[in-house]
mmCIF file of the N, C-alpha and C atoms, coordinates in Angstrom:
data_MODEL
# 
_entry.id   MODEL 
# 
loop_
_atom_site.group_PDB 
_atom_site.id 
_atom_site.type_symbol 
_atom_site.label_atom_id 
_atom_site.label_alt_id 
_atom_site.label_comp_id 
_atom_site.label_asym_id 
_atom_site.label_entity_id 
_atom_site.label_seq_id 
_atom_site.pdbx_PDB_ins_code 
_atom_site.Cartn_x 
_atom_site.Cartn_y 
_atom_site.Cartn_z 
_atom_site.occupancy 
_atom_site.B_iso_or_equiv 
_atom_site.pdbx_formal_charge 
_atom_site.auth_seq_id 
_atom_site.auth_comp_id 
_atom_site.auth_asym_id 
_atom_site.auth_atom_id 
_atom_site.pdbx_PDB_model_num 
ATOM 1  N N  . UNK A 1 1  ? 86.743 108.107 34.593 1.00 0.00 ? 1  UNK A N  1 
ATOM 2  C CA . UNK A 1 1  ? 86.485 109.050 33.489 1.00 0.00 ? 1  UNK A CA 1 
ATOM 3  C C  . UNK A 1 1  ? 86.235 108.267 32.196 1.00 0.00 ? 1  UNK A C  1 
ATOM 4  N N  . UNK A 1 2  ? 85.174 107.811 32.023 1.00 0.00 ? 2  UNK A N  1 
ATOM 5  C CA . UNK A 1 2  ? 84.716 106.876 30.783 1.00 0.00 ? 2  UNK A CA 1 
ATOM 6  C C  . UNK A 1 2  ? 83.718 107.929 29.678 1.00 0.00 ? 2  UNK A C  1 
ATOM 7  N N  . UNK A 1 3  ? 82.586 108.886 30.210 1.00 0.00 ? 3  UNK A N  1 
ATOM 8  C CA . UNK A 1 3  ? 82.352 109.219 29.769 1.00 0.00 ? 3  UNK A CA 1 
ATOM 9  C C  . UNK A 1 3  ? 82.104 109.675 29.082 1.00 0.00 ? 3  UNK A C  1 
ATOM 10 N N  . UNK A 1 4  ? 83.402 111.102 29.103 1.00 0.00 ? 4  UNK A N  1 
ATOM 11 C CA . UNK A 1 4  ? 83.924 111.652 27.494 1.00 0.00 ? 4  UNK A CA 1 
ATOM 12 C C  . UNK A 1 4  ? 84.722 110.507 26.777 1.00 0.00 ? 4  UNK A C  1 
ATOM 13 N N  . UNK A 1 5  ? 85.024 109.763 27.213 1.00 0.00 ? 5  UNK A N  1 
ATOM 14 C CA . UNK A 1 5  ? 85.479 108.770 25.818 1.00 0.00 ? 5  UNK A CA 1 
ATOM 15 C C  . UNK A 1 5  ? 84.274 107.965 24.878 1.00 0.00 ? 5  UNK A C  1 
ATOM 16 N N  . UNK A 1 6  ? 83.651 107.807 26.079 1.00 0.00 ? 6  UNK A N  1 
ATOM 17 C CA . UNK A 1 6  ? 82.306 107.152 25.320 1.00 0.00 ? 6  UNK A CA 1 
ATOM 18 C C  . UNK A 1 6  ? 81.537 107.904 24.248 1.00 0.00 ? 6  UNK A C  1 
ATOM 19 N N  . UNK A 1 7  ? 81.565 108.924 24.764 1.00 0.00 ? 7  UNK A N  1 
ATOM 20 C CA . UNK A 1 7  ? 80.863 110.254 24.092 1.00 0.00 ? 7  UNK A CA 1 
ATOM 21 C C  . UNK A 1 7  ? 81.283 110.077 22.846 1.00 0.00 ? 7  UNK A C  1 
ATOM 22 N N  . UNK A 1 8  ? 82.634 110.414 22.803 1.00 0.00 ? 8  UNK A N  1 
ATOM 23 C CA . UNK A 1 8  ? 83.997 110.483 22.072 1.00 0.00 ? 8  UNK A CA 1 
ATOM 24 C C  . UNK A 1 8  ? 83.212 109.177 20.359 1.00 0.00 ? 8  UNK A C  1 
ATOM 25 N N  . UNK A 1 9  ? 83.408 108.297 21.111 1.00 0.00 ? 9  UNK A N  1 
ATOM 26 C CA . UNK A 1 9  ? 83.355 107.254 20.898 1.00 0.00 ? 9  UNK A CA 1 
ATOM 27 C C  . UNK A 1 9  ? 82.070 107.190 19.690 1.00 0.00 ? 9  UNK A C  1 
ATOM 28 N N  . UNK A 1 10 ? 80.753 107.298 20.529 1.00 0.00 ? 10 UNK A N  1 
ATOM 29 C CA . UNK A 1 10 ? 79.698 107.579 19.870 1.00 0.00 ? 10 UNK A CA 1 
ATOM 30 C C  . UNK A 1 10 ? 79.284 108.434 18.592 1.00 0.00 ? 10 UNK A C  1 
ATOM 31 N N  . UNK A 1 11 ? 80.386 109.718 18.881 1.00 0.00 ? 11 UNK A N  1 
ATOM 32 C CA . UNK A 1 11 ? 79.775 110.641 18.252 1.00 0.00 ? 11 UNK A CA 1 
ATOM 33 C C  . UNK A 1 11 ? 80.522 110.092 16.991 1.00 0.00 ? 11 UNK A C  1 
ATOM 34 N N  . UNK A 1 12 ? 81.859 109.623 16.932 1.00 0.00 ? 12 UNK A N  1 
ATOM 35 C CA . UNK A 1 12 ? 82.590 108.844 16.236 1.00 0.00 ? 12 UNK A CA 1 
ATOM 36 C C  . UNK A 1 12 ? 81.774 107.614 15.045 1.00 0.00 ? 12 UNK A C  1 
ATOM 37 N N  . UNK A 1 13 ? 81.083 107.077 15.827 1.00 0.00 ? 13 UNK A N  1 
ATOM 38 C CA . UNK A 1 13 ? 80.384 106.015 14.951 1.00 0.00 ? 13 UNK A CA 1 
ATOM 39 C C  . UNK A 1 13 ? 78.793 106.404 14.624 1.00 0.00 ? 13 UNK A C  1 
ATOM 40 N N  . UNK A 1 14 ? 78.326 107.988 14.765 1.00 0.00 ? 14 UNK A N  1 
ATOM 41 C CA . UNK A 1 14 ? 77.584 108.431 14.275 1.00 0.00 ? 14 UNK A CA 1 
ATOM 42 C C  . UNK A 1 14 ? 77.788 109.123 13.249 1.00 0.00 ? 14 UNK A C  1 
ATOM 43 N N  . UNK A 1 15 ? 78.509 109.961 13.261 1.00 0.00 ? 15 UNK A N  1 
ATOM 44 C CA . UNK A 1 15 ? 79.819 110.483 11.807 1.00 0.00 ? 15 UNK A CA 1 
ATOM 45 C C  . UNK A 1 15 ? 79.766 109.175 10.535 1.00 0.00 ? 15 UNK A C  1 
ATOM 46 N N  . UNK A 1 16 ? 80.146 108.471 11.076 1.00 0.00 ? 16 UNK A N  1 
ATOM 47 C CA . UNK A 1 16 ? 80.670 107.384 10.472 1.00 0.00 ? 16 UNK A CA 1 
ATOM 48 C C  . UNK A 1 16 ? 79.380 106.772 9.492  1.00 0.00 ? 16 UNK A C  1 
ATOM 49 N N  . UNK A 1 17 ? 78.181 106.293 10.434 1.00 0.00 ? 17 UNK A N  1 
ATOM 50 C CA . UNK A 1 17 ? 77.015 105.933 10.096 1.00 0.00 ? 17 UNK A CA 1 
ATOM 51 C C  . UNK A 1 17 ? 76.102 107.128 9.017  1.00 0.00 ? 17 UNK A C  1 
ATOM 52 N N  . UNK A 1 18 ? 76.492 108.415 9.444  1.00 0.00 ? 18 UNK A N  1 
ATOM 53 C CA . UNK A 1 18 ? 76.303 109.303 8.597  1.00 0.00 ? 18 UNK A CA 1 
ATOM 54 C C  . UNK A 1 18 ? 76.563 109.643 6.666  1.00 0.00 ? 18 UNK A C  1 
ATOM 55 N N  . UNK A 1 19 ? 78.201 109.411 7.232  1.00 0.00 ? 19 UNK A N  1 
ATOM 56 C CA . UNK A 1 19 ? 78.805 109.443 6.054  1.00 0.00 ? 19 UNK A CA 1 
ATOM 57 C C  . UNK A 1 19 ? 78.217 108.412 5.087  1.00 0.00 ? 19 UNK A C  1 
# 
């Protein structure tokens, strides 16, 4: 089960890159 963490993960350092 990596997936949703990855996801997790991504959506995390797209937020981020956003901000």
């Amino acid at each position: 089960m990596g997936s949703l963490f990855e996801y997790f993960l991504f959506l995390c350092i797209f937020f981020s890159k956003f901000s």
